[in-house]
PDB file of N, CA, C and O in Angstrom:
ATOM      1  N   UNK A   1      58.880 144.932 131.327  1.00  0.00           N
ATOM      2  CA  UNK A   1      58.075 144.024 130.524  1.00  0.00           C
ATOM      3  C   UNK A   1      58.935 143.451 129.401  1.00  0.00           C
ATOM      4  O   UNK A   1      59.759 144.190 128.863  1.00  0.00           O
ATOM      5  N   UNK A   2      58.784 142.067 128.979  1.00  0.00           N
ATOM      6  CA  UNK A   2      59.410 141.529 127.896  1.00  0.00           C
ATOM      7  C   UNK A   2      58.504 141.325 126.806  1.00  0.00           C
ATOM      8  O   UNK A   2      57.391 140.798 126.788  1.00  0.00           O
ATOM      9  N   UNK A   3      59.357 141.965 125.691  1.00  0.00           N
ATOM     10  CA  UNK A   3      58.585 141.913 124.645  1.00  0.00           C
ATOM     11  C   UNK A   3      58.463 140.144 123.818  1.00  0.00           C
ATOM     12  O   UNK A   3      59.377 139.342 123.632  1.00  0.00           O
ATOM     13  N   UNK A   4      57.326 140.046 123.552  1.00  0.00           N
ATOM     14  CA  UNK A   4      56.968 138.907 122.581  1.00  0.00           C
ATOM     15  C   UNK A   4      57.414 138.775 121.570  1.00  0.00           C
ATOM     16  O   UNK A   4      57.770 139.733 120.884  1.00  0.00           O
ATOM     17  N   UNK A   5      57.533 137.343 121.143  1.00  0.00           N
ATOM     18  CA  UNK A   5      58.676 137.612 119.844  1.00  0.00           C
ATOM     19  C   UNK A   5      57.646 138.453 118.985  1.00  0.00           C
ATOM     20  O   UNK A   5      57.906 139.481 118.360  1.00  0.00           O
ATOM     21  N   UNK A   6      56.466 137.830 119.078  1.00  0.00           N
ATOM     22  CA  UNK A   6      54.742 138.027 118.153  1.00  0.00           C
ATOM     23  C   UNK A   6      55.100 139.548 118.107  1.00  0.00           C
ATOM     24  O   UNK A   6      54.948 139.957 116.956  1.00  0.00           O
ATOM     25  N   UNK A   7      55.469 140.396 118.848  1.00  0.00           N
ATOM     26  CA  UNK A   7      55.184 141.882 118.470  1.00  0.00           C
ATOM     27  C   UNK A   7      56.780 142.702 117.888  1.00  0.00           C
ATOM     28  O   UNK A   7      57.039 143.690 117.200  1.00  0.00           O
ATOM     29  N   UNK A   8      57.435 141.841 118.479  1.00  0.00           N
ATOM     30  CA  UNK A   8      59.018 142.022 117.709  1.00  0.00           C
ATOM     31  C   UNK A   8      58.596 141.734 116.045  1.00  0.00           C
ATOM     32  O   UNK A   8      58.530 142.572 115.146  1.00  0.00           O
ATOM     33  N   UNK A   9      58.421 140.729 115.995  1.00  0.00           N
ATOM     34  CA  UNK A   9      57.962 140.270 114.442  1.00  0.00           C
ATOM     35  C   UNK A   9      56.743 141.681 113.776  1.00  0.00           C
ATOM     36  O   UNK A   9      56.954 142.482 112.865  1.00  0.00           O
ATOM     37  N   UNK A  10      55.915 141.577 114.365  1.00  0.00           N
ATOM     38  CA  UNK A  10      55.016 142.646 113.808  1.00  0.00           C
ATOM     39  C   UNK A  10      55.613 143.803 113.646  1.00  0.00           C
ATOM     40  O   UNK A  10      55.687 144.355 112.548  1.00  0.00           O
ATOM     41  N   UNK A  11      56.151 144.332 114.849  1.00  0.00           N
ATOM     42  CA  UNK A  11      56.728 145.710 114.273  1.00  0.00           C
ATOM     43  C   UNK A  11      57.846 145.531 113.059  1.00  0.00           C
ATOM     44  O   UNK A  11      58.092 146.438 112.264  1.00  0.00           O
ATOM     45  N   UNK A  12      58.437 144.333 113.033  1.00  0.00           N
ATOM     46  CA  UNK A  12      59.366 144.183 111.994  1.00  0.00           C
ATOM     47  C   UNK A  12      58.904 144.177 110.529  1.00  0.00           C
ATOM     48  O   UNK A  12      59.455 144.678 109.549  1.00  0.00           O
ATOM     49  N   UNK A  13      58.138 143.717 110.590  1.00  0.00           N
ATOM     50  CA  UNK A  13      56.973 143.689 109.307  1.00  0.00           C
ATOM     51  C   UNK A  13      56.475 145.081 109.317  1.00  0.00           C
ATOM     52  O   UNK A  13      56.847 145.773 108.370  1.00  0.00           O
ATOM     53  N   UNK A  14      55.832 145.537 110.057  1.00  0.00           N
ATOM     54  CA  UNK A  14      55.382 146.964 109.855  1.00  0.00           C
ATOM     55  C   UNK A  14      56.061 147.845 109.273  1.00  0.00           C
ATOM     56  O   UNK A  14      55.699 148.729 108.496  1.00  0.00           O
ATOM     57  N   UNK A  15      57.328 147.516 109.773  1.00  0.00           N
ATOM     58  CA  UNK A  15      58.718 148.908 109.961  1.00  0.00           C
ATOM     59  C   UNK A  15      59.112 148.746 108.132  1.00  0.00           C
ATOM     60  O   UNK A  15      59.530 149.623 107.376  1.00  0.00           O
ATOM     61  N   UNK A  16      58.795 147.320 107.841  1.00  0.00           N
ATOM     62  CA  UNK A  16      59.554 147.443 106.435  1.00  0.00           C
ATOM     63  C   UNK A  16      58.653 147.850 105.625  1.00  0.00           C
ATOM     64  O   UNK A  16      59.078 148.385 104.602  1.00  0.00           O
ATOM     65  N   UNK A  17      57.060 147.735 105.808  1.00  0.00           N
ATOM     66  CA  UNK A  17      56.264 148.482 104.560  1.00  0.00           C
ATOM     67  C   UNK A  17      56.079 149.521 104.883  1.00  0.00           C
ATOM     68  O   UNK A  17      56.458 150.274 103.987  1.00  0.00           O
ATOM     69  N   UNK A  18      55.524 150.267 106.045  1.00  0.00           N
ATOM     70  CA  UNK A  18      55.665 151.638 106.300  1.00  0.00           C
ATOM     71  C   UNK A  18      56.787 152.408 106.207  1.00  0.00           C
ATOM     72  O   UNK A  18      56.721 153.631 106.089  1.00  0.00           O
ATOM     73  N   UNK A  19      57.624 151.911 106.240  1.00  0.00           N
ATOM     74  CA  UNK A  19      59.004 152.027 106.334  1.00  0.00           C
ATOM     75  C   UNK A  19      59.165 152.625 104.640  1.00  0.00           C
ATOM     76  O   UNK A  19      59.124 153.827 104.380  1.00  0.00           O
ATOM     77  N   UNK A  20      59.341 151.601 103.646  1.00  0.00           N
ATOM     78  CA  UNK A  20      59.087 152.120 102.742  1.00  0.00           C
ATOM     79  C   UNK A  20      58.305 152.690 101.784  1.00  0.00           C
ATOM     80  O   UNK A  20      58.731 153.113 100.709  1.00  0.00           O
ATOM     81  N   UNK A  21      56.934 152.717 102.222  1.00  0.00           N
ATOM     82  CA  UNK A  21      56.502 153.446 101.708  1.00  0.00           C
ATOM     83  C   UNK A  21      56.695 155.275 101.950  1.00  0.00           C
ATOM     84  O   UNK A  21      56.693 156.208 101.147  1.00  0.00           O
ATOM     85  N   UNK A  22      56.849 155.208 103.417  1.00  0.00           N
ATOM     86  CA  UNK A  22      57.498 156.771 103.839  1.00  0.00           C
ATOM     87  C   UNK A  22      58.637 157.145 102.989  1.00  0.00           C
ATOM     88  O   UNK A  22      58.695 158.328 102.654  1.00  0.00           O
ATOM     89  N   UNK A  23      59.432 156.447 102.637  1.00  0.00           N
ATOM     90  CA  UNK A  23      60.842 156.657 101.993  1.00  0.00           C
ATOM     91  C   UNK A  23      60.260 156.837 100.951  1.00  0.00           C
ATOM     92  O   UNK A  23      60.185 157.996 100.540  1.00  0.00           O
ATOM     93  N   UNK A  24      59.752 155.924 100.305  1.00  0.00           N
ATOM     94  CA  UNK A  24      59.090 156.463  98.450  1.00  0.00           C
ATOM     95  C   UNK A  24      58.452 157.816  98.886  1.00  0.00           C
ATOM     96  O   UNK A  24      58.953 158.652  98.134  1.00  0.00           O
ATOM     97  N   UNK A  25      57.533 158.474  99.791  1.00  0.00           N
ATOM     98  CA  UNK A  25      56.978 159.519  99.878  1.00  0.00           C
ATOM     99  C   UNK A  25      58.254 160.695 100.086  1.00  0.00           C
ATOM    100  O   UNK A  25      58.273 161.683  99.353  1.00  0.00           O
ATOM    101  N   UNK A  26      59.124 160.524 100.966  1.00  0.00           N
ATOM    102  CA  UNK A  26      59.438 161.840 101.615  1.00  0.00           C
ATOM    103  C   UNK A  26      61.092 161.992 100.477  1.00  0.00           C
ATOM    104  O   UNK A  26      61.913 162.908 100.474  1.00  0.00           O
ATOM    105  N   UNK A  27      61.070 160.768  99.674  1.00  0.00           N
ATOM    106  CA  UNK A  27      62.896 160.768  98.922  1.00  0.00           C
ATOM    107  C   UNK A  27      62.799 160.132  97.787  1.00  0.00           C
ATOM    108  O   UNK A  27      63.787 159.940  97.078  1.00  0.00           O
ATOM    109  N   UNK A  28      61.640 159.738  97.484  1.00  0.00           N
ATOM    110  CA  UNK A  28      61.584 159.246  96.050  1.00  0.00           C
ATOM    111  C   UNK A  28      61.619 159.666  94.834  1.00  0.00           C
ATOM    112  O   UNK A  28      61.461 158.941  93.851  1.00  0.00           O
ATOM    113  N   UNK A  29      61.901 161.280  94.804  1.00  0.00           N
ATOM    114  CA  UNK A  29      61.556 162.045  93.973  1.00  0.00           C
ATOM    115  C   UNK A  29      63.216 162.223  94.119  1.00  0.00           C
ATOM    116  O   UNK A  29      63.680 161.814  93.055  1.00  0.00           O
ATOM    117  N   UNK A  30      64.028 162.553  94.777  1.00  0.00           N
ATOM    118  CA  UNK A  30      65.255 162.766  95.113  1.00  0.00           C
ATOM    119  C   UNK A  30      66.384 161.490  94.559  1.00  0.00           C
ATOM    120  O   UNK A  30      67.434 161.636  93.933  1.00  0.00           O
ATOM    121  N   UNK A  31      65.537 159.853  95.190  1.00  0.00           N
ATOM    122  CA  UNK A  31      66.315 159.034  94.512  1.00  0.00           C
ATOM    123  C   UNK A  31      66.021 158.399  93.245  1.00  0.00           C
ATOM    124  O   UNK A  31      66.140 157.188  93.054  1.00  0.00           O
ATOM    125  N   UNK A  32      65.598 159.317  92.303  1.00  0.00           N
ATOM    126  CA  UNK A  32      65.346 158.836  91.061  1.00  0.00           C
ATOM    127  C   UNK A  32      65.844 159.523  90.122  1.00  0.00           C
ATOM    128  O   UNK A  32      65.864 159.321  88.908  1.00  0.00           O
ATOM    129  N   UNK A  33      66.425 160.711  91.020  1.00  0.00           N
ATOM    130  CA  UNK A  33      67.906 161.197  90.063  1.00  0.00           C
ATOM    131  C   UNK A  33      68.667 160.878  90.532  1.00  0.00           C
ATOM    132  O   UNK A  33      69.614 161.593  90.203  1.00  0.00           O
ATOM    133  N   UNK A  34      69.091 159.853  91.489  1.00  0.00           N
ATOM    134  CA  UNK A  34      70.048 159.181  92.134  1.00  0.00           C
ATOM    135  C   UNK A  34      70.853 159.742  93.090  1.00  0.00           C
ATOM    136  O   UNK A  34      72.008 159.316  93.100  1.00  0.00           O
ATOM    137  N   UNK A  35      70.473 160.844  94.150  1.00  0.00           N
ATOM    138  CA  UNK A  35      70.947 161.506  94.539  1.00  0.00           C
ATOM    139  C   UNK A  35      70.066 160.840  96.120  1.00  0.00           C
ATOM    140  O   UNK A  35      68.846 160.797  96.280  1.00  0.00           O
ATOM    141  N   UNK A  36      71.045 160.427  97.026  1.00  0.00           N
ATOM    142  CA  UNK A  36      70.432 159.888  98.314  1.00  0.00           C
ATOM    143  C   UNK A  36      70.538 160.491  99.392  1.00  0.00           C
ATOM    144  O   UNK A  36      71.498 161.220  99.643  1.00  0.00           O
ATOM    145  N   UNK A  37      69.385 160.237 100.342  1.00  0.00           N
ATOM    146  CA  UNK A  37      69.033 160.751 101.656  1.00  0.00           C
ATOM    147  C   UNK A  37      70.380 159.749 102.555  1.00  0.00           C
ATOM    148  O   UNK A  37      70.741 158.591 102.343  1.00  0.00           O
ATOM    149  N   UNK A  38      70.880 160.773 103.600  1.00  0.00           N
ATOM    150  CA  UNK A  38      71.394 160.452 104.403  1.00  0.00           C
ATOM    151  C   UNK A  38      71.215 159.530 105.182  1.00  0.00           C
ATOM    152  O   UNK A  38      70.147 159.426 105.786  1.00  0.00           O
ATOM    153  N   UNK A  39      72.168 158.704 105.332  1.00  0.00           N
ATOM    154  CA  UNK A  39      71.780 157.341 106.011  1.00  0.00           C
ATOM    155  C   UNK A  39      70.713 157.226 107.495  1.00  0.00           C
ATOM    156  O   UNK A  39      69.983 156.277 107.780  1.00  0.00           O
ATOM    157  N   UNK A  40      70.898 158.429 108.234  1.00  0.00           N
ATOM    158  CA  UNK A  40      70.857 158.961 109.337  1.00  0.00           C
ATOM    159  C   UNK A  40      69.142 159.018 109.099  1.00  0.00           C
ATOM    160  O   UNK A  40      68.405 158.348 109.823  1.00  0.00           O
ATOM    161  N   UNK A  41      68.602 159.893 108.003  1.00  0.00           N
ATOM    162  CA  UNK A  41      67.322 159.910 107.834  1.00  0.00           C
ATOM    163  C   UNK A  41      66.594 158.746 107.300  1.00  0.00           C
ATOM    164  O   UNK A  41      65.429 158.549 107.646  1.00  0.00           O
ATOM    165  N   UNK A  42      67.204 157.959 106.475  1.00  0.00           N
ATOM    166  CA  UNK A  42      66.203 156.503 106.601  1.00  0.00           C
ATOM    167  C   UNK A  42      66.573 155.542 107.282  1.00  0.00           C
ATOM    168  O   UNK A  42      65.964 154.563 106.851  1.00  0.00           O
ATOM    169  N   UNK A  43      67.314 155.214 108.215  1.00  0.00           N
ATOM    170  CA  UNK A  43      67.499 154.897 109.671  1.00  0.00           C
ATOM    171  C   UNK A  43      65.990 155.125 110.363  1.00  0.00           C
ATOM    172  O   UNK A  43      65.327 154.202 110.837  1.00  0.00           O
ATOM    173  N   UNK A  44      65.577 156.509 110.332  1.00  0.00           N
ATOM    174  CA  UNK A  44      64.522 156.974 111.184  1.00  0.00           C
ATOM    175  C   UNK A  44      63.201 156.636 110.579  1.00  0.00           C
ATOM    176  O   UNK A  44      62.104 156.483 111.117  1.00  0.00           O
ATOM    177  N   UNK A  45      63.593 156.550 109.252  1.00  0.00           N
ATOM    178  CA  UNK A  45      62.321 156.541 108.825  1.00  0.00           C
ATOM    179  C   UNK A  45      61.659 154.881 108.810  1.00  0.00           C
ATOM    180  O   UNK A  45      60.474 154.695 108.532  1.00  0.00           O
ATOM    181  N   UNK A  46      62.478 153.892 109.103  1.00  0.00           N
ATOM    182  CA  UNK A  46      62.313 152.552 109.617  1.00  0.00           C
ATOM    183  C   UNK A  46      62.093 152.626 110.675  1.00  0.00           C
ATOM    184  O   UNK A  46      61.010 152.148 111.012  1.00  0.00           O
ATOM    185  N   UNK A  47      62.822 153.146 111.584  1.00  0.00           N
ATOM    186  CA  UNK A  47      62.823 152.941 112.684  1.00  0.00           C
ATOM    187  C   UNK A  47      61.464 153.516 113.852  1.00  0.00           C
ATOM    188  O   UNK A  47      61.140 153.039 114.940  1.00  0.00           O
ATOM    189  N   UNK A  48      60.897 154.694 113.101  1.00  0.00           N
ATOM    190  CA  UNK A  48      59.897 155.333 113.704  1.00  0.00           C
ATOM    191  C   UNK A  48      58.505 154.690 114.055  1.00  0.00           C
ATOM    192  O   UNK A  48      57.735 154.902 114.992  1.00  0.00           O
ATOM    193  N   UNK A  49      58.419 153.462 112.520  1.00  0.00           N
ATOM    194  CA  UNK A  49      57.017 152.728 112.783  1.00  0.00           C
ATOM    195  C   UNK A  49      57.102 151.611 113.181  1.00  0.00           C
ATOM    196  O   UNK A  49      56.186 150.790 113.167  1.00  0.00           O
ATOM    197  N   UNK A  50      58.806 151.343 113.805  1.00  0.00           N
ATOM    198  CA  UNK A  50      59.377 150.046 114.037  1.00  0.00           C
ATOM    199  C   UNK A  50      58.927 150.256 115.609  1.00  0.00           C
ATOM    200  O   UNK A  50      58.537 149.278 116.247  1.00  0.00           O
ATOM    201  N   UNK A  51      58.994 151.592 116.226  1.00  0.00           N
ATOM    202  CA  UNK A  51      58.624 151.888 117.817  1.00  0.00           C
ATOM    203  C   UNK A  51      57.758 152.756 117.859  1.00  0.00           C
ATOM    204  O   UNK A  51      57.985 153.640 118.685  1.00  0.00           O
ATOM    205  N   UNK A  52      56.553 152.879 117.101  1.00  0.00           N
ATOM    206  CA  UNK A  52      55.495 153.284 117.146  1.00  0.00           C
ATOM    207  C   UNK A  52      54.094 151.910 117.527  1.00  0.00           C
ATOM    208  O   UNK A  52      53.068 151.812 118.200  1.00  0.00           O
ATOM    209  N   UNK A  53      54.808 151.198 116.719  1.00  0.00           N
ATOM    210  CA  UNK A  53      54.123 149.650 116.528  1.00  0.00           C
ATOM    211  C   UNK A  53      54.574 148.486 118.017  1.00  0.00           C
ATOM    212  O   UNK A  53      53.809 147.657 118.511  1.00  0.00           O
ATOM    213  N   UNK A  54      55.873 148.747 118.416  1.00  0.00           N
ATOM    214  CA  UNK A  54      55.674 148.626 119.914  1.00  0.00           C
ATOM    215  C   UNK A  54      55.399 149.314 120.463  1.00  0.00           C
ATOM    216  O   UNK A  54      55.305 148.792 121.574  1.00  0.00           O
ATOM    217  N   UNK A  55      55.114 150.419 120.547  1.00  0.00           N
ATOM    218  CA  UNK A  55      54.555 150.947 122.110  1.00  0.00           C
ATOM    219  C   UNK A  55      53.173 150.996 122.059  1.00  0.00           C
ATOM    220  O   UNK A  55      52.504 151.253 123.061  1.00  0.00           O
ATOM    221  N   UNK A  56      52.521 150.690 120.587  1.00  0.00           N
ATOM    222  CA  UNK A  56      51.010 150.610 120.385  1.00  0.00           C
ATOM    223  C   UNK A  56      50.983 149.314 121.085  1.00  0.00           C
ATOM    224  O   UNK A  56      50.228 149.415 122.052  1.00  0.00           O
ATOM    225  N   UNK A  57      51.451 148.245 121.001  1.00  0.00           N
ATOM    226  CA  UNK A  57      51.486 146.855 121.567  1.00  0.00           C
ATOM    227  C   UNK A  57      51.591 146.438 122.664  1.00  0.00           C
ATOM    228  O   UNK A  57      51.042 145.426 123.099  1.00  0.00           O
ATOM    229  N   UNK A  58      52.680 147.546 123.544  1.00  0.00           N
ATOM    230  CA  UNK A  58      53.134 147.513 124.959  1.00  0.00           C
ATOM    231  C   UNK A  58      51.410 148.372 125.440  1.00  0.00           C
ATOM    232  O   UNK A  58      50.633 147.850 126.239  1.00  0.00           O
ATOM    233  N   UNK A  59      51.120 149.829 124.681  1.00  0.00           N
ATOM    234  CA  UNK A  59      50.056 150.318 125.391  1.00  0.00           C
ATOM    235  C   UNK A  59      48.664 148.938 125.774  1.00  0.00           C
ATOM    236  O   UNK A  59      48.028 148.670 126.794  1.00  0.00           O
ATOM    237  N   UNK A  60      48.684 148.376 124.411  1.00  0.00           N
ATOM    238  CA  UNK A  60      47.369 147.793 124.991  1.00  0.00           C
ATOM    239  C   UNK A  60      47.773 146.091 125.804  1.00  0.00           C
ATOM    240  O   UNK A  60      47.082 145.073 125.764  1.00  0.00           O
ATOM    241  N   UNK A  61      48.504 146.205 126.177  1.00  0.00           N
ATOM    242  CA  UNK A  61      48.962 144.832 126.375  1.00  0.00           C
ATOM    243  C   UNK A  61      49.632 143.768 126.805  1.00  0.00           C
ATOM    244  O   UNK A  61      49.812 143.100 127.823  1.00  0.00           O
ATOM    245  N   UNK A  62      50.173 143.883 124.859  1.00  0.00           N
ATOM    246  CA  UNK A  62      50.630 142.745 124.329  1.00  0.00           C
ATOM    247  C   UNK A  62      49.559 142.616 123.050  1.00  0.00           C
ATOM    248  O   UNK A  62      50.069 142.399 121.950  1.00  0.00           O
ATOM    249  N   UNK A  63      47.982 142.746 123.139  1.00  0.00           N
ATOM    250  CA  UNK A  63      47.503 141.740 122.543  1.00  0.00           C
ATOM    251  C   UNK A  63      47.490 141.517 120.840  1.00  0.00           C
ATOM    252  O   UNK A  63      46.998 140.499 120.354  1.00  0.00           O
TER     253      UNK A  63
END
């Protein structure tokens, strides 16, 4: 199946507010003494609602 740009875009949008808001939750307390999470872990933490939000899209669809 090929993805739509429409749900490429959505998850892209998704990925960046969920995205950061997870990061303020799970490292925000950490980067405000300036001390940062491994690149490796907010990688994932974008990336998780970036392919959570397609496969919710692929499950029903597309629509």
């Amino acid at each position: 199946m090929i993805l739509k740009k429409g749900i490429i875009r959505r998850a892209f949008f998704t990925s960046v507010v969920v995205g950061s808001v997870l990061l303020l939750i799970n490292h925000g307390d950490t980067m405000k003494t300036q001390e940062y999470p491994a690149l490796w872990k907010v990688g994932l933490t974008y990336l998780v609602p970036f392919l959570v939000t397609i496969w919710g899209s692929i499950s029903l669809g597309g629509k």
